[in-house]
N, C-alpha and C positions, 0 to 999 in steps of 0.2 A: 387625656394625659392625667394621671394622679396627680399631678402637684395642683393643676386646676380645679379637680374636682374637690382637694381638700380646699382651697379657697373658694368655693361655692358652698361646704359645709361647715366655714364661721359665721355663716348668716343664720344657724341656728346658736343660740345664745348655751341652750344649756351642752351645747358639744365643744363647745371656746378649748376648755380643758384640755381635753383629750384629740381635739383638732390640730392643735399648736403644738403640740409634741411630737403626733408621728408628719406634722409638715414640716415642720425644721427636719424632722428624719430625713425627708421625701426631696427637701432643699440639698440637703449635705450631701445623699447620694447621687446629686447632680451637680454637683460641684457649684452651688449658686452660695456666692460669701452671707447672705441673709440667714440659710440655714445655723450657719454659725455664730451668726448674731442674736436668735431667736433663740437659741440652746444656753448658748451664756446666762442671758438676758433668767432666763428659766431658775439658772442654778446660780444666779447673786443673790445668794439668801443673805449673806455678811459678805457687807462693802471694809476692804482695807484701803487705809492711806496711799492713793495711786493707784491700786489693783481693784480685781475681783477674782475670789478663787472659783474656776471652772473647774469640769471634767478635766482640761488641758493643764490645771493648775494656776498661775495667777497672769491676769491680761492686765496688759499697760493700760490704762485711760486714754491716755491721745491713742492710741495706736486704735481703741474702743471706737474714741467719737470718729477719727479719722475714717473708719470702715462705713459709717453714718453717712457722713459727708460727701463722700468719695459715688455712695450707692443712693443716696435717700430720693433722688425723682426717679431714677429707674424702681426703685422701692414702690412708690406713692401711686406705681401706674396713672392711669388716664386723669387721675386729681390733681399730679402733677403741674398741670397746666394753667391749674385754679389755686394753686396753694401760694400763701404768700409764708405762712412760720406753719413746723408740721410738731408735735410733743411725740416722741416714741416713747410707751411703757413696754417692760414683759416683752420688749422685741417688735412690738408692732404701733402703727402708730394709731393715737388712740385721741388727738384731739387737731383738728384745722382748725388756720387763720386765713381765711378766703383774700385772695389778691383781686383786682380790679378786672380780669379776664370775664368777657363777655361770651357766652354760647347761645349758638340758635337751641331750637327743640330739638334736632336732629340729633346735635353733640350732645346736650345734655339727655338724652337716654343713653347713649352711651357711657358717657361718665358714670350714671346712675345705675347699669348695668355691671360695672367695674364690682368684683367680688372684695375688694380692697378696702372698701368701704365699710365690710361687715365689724372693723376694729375700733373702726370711729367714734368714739363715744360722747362727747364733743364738740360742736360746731359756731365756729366765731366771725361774726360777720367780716372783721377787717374792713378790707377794701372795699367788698362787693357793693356791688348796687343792690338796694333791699328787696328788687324783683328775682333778681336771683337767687338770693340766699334762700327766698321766703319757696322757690321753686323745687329747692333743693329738700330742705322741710317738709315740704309738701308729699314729694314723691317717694323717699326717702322708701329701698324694698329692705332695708338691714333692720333688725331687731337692737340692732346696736345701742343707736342715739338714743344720748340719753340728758343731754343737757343744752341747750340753746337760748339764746338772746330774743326778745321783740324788741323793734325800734320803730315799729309803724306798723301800718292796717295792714299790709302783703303779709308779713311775718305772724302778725296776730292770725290771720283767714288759716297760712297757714296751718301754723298749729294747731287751730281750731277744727282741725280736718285729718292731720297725719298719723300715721295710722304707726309709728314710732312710740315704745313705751317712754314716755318721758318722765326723769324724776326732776327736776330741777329747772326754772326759766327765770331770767336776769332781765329785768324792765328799769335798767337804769336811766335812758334816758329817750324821749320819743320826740321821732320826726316826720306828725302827719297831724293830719287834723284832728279834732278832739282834745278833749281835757285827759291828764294821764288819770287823778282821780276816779272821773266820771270812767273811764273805760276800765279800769280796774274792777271796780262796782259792779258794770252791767257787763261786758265780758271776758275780760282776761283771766278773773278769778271765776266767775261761772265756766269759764273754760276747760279749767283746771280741774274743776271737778270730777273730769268724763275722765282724768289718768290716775287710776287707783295706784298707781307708781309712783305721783308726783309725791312729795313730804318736803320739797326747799324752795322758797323763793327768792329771790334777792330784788329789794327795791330801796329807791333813798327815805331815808330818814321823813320825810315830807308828806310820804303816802303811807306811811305804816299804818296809820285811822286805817285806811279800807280795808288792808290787810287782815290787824286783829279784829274788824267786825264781820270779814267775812265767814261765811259755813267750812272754807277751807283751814279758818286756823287752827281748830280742834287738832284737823289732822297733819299739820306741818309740824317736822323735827328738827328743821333747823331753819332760820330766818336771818338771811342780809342787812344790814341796813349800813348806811353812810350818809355823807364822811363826819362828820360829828361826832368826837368819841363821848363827850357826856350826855350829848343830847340822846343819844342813843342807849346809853346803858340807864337813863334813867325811866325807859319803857321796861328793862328787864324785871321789876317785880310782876308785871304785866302779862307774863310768857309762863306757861304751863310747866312742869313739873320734866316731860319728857324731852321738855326742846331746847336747842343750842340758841345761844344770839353770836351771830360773828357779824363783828364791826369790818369794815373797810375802809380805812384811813388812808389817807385824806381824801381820798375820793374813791368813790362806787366805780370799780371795774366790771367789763363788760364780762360775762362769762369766759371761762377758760383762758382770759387775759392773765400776765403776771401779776397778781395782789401785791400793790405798794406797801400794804401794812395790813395784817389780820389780828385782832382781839377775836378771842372764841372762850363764849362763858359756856358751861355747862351745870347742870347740880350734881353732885357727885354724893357719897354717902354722908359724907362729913358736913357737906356747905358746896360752897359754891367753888369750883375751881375754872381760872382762868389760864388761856395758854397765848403768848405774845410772839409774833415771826412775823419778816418782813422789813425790809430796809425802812419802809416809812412809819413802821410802827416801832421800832428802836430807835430812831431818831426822837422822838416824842414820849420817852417811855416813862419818865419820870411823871409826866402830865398823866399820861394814861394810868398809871398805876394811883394817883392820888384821884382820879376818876371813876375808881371799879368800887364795887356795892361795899357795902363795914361784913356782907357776912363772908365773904371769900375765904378760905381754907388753905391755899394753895395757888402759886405763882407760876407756872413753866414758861420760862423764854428761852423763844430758841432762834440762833444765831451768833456770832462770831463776839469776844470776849471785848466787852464795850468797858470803856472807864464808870459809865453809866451805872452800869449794875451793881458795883461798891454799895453805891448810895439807894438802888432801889433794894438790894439785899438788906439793907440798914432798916428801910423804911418797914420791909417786909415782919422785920425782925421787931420793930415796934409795936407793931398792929397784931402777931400771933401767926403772921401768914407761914409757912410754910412755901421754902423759896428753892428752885429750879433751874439751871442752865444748862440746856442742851445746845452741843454744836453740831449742827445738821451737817451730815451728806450733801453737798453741792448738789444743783439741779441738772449738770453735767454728770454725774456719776454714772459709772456704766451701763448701772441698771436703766438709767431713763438717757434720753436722747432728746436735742433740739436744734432745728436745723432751718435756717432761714433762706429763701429759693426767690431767685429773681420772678415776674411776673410775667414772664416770656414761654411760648410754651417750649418742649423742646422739639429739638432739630429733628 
């Protein structure tokens, strides 16, 4: 069947493009509601208040998520069963939060067989048992994955083996023997080495030493650290020319988790510019802003019109900063989808 064979040809990466196009075709002219969600999803270049203008002209938002909802474990195929939250981008979904469901070997090559998987880019431990998760890592046949958590030695062997281009891994917090330190040192960051893809890591504020001494921070672009927001910006004279520091207030989440609060500095031509989003970092913004470096250029916050921002626009205004407020697109907008699925598999 063609519809299967074009979901057998998203496990090559550079055909994603031109795959997702004529299978939303290949969807529509079977009448499956996905194809039409996949085509939208395509043509939300500009999100309006409540809508998204399609081919069809402008779709209701509920009526958007409701198609999600209504469709996303039959969506999610055989992962269905293992997904506890699922993020849909561009129509497909593109990151799991693994629920507590247990498989023998048997199921999981099946799961792992599942072409569904090729979209995945993304993988969050959740619930799962870390033999699991670290299994899933491991066998992993999509080119997809590309960001994942360690929270112990399974997950570390993992990685240390899968043959997944990874750019990004989250060692916020570990639950196995060893020092996090010491295995930073001698393999997590030797690890890292063998994925000429990797350039981001995220770890707390507490192990940043291994980090910046390891042979891998020449070449990282962008670096985690938490939850501390002075203790952390005061390594950023410390960080190279080419790289981001994104703080994570008040605490380091787990990859692909919701971020309570993101600070992201960059150097830009001018100086230094900083960008502020995230419930838990507008809650604290005033601290955070009187915390960012004297050479900063530039403020963007983005997020819903706070009484707060009077006063850091004031402040911005004292200092020479060049001040910002963007009101984001909800994380429900058409274009993306989120969808939380009992831990049952289905009927």
């Amino acid at each position: 069947m063609i519809v299967d064979r074009l979901w057998q040809q998203l496990a090559d990466p550079a055909e994603h493009a031109a795959t997702r196009r004529v299978l939303a075709d290949a969807l529509l002219a079977a009448g499956d509601p996905q194809g039409e969600y996949i085509a939208l999803a395509a043509a939300a270049e500009g999100v309006v208040e409540g809508a998204v203008e399609g081919a069809e002209g402008a779709v209701d938002r509920a009526a958007w998520d409701a198609t999600l909802q209504a469709h996303a474990r039959s969506w999610l195929g055989a992962y269905a069963r293992v997904t506890q939250r699922a993020f849909w981008a561009r129509g497909f979904p593109t990151r799991l939060e693994l629920n507590a469901a247990h498989l023998d070997d048997g199921e999981l090559e099946v799961l792992l067989a599942d072409p569904r998987f090729a979209t995945v880019e993304e993988l969050v431990t959740g619930h799962a048992k870390a033999p699991f998760y670290a299994a899933i890592v491991a066998r992993a046949r999509h080119a997809s994955l590309r960001r994942i958590e360690l929270k112990g030695l399974a997950t570390l062997a993992a990685f240390e083996g899968t043959a997944a281009r990874i750019e990004h891994v989250a060692v916020a917090t570990w639950h196995d023997r060893g020092t996090l330190d010491d295995l930073l040192a001698t393999r997590i960051l030797p690890a890292c080495e063998r994925f000429p893809t990797l350039t981001s890591i995220a770890v707390n504020v507490e192990q940043r030493d291994a980090v910046f001494a390891s042979r891998m921070f020449p070449r990282l672009r962008t670096i985690t650290l938490g939850p501390d927001v002075g203790y952390a910006v005061a390594y950023w004279p410390a960080m190279l020319p080419h790289q981001e520091l994104v703080i994570a207030a008040p605490r380091l989440p787990g990859v692909g988790r919701a971020v309570p609060g993101e600070i992201r500095l960059r150097r830009g031509p001018d100086g230094v510019e900083v960008t502020i989003r995230g419930q838990r970092a507008l809650d604290t913004l005033t601290e955070t802003v009187q915390a960012l470096p004297r050479d900063v250029v530039r403020l963007e916050v983005h997020g819903p019109r706070y009484p707060l921002l009077t006063q850091v626009e004031a402040v911005c205004a004292r200092r020479g900063i060049a001040f910002a407020h963007v009101v984001d697109v909800p994380a429900s907008a058409p274009r993306y989808g989120f969808v939380v699925l009992t831990a049952s598999a289905p009927a």
